[in-house]
C-alpha positions in Angstrom: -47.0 114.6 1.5 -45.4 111.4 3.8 -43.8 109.4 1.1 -43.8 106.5 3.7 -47.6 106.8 3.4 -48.1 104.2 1.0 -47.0 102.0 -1.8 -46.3 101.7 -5.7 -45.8 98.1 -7.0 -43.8 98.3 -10.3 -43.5 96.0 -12.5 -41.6 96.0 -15.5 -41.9 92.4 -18.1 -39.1 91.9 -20.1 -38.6 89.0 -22.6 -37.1 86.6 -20.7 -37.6 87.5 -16.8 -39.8 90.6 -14.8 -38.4 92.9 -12.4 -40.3 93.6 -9.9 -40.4 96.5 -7.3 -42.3 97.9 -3.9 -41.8 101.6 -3.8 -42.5 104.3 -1.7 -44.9 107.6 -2.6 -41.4 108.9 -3.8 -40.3 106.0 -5.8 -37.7 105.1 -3.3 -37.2 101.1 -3.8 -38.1 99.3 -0.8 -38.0 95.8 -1.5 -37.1 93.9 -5.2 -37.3 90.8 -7.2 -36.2 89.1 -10.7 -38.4 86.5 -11.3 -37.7 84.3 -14.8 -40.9 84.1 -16.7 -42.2 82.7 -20.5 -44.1 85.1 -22.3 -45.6 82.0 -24.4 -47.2 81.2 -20.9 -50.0 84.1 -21.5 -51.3 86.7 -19.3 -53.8 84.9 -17.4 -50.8 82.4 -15.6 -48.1 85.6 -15.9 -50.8 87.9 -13.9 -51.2 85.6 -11.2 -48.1 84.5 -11.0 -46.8 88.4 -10.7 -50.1 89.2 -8.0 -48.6 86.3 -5.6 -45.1 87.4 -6.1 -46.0 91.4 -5.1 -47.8 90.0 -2.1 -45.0 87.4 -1.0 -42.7 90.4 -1.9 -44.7 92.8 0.3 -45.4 90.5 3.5 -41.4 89.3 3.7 -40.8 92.8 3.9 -43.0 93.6 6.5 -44.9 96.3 4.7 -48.2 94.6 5.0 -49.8 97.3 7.1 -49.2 99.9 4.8 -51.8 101.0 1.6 -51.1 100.2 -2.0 -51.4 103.2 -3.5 -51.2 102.2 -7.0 -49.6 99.8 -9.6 -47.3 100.8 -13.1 -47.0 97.8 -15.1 -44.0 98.1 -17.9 -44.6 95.4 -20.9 -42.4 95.2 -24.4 -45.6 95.8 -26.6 -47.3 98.9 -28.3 -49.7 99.7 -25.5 -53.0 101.8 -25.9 -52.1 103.7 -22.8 -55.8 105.0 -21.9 -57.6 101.4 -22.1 -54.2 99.9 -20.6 -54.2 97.3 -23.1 -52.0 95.8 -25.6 -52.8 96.7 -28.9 -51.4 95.3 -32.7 -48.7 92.8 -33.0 -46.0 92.4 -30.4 -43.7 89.4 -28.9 -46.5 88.9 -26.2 -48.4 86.4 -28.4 -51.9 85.9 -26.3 -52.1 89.6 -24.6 -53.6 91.7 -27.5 -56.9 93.4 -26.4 -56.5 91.5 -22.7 -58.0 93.3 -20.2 -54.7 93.3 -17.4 -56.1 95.9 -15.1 -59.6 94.0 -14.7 -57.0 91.0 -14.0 -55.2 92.9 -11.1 -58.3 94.4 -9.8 -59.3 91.2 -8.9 -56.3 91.6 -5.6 -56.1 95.5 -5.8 -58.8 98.0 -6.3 -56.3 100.9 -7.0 -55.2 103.1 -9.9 -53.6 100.6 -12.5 -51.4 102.5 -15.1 -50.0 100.3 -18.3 -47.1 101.5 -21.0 -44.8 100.3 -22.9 -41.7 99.9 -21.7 -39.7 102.0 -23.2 -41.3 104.9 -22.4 -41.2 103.8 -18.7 -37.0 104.0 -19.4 -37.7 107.5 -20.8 -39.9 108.7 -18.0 -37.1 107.6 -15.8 -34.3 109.0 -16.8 -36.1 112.1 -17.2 -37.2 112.4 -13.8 -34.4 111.2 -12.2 -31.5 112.8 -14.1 -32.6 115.7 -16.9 -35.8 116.3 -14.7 -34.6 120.4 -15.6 -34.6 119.7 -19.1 -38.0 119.8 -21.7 -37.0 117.9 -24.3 -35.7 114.2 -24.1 -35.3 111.4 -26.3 -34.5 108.3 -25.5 -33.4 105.3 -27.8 -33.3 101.2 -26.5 -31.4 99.6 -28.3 -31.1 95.8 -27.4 -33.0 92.3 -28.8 -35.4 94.9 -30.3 -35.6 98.7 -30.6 -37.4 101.5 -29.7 -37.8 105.2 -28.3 -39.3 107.4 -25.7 -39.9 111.5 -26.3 -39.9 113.6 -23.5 -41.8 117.4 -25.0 -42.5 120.0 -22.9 -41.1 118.2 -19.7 -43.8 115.1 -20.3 -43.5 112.1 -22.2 -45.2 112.4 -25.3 -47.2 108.9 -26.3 -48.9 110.1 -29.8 -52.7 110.1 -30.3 -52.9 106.5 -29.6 -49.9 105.4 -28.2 -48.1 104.7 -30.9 -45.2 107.4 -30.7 -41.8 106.3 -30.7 -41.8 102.8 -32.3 -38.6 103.6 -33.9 -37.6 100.1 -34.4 -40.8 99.4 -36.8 -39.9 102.4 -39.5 -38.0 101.6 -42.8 -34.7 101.9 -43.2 -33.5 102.4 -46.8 -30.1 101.7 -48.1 -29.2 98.3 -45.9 -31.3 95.5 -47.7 -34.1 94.4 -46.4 -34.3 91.6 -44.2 -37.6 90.3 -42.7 -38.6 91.6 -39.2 -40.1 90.0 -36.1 -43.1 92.2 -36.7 -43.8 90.5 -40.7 -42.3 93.7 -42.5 -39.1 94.2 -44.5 -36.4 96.1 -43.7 -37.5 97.6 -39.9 -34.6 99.3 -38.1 -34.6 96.1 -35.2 -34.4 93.8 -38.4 -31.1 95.7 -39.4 -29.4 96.4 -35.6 -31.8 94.5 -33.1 -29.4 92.0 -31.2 -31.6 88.8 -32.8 -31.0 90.6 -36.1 -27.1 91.0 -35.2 -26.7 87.5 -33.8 -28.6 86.4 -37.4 -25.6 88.1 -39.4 -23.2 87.0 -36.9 -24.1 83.2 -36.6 -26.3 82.7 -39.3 -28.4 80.3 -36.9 -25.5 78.0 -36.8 -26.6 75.0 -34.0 -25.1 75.9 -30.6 -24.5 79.4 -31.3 -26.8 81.9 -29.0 -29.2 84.3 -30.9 -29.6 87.4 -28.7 -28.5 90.5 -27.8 -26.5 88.9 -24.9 -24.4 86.7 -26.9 -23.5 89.5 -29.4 -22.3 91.1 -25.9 -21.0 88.4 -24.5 -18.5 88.3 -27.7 -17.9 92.2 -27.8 -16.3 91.5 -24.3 -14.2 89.1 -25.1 -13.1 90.9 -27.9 -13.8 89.3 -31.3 -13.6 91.6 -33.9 -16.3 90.8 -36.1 -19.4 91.1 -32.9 -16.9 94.7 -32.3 -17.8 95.7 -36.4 -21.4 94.6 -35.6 -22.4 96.7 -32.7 -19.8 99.9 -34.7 -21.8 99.3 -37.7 -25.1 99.2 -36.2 -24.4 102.4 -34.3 -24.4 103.9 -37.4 -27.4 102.6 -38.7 -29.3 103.6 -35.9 -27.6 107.0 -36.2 -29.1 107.8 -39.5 -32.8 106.9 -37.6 -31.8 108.9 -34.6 -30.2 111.5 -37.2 -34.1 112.2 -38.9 -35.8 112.2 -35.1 -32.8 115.0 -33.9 -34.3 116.9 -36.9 -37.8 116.7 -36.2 -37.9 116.9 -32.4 -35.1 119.1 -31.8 -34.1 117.6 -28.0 -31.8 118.8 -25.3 -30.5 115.5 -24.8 -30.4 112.1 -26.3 -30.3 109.1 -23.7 -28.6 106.0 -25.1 -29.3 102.8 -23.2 -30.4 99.1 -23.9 -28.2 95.9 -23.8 -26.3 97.1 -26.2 -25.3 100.3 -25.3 -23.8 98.4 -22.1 -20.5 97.7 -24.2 -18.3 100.7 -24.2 -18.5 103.5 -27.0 -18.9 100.8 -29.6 -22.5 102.0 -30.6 -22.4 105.5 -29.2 -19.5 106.9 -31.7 -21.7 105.6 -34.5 -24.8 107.1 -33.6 -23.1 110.3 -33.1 -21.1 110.4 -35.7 -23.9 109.9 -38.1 -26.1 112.3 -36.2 -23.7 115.1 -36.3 -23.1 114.8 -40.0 -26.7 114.8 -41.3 -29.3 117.0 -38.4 -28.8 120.7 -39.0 -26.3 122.4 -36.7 -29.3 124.5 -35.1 -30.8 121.0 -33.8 -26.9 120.3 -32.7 -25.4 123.4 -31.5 -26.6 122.1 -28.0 -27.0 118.7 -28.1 -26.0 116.3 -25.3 -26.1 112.6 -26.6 -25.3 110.6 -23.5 -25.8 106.6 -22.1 -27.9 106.0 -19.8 -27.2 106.0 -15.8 -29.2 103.4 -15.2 -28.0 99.5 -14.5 -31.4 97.3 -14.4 -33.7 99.4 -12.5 -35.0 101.7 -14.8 -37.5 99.6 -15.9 -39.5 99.8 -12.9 -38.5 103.1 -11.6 -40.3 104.4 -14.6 -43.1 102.4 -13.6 -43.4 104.2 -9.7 -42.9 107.7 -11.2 -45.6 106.9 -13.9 -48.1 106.0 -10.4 -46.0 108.9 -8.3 -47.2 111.5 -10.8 -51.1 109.9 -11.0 -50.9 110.6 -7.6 -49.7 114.1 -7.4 -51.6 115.2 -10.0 -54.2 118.2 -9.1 -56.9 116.1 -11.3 -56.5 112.7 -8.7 -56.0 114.9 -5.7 -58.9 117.3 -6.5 -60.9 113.8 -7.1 -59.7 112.0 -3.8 -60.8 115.5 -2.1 -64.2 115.5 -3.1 -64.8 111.5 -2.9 -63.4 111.4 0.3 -61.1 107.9 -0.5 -58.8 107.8 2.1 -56.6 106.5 2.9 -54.0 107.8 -0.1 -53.9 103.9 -1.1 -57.8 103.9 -1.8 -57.6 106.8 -4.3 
């Protein structure tokens, strides 16, 4: 296949900005943006605001000739991954049920594919690093927290969607503070960087309240944002612990904001995962942080269109239909 055929945009939403990306057929990054954004907004301004950046994005690098082959959207919400649609409570007040590929079909009339953006990070890193490896499990940890499972060499998104919200199960054993999501004692209400900054700061005026400032101390040393992120690293072991045990991966992937700060929360996690998951699940185990900086994001997003594309279903479709060119499938 010519990989210079046509394009992926990728977009991956965060919680304070969007990365955006125009991609080849082969993921290959060929032009990129970080745009700032307010979630509070809602997705009818957020959509149009993301359309007319991918188009200004797309003409300033002269790539207006070529096809848009399709579009991978990364949000921070439990996504129903069939109807492309944020489903339940998330931090995207405004976007539950709201149909965002009818939105962007208004522009494009290609293959629109929606997750949730941590398994965007998991498809990533599997494809681009542990491609040879079947069994992946990846673990954000940063203002909130969640995972991604990689079984049998394909990211595994439950029966609904709903696999991996690690950061939403019930820790026992370290009190139990309220959660973003209304329930008491979540993992992200224990080590999320809000709930870290909470402990730290105990919204004191002037003082930040994200993961970023608990970093931004970490760096500069202060002993008691150091304990934090040590201590949290083994809370999140003992979650990461029960998930070695039941999934049994080749490798763990570590990455988030906080996982940007030395070994602080890695020698937690594995300490804690090594003492309590059975030696079988550990005789092999790599537990490793991520190689990504800031792009994962959206190159999870292109290999979640790349591998629409490729597969024999779409291509057996496309053959039959006649839709050419490759951007029309």
């Amino acid at each position: 296949m010519d990989h210079q055929a046509g394009l992926i945009i990728a977009v991956d939403i965060g919680e304070e900005r969007a990365r955006m990306a125009v991609t080849d057929l082969d993921a290959r990054i060929l032009a990129e943006r970080v745009e700032p954004l307010a979630l509070s907004e809602g997705p009818d301004v957020l959509l149009d605001k993301i359309t007319a950046s991918a188009l200004g994005m797309i003409e300033q690098a002269g790539l207006a000739a070529k096809p848009v082959a399709g579009i991978g959207f990364g949000l921070p919400a439990p996504v129903d991954y069939e109807a492309g649609r944020v489903l339940g409570w998330s931090i995207m007040s405004g976007w539950d049920g709201y149909d965002i590929r009818g939105h962007l079909r208004r522009t494009w009339q290609v293959p629109i594919l929606i997750d949730n953006d941590v398994n965007l990070l998991t498809l990533a890193e599997h494809r681009r690093y542990w491609h040879d490896q079947q069994h992946l499990l990846y673990i954000k940890a940063g203002t909130g927290v969640g995972s991604g499972m990689v079984i049998g060499g394909q990211v595994n998104r439950g029966a609904q969607g709903a696999a991996g919200d690690i950061g939403h199960a019930r820790i026992s054993g370290f009190g139990d503070p309220q959660c973003r999501c209304g329930n008491r004692g979540c993992l992200e209400s224990l080590i999320g960087g809000w709930a870290l900054a909470r402990d730290l700061w105990g919204g004191q005026e002037g003082v930040g309240h994200g993961a970023r400032d608990v970093i931004d101390q970490v760096r500069r040393g202060d002993s008691a944002a150091v304990g934090a992120v040590r201590t949290a690293g083994r809370v999140l072991g003992e979650a990461v612990a029960y998930a070695t045990s039941l999934l049994n991966p080749d490798i763990i992937v570590l990455g988030g904001a906080l996982s940007t700060i030395g070994d602080h929360l890695m020698a937690g996690v594995r300490e804690v995962i090594y003492q309590r998951a059975l030696p079988l699940a550990t005789r092999q185990l790599q537990i490793v942080p991520t190689r990504y900086k800031s792009r994962a994001g959206v190159a999870g997003a292109a290999y979640l269109v790349r591998d629409h594309i490729l597969h024999p279903a779409t291509v057996d479709a496309a053959l039959s239909s006649g839709k050419f060119p490759l951007g029309r499938l």
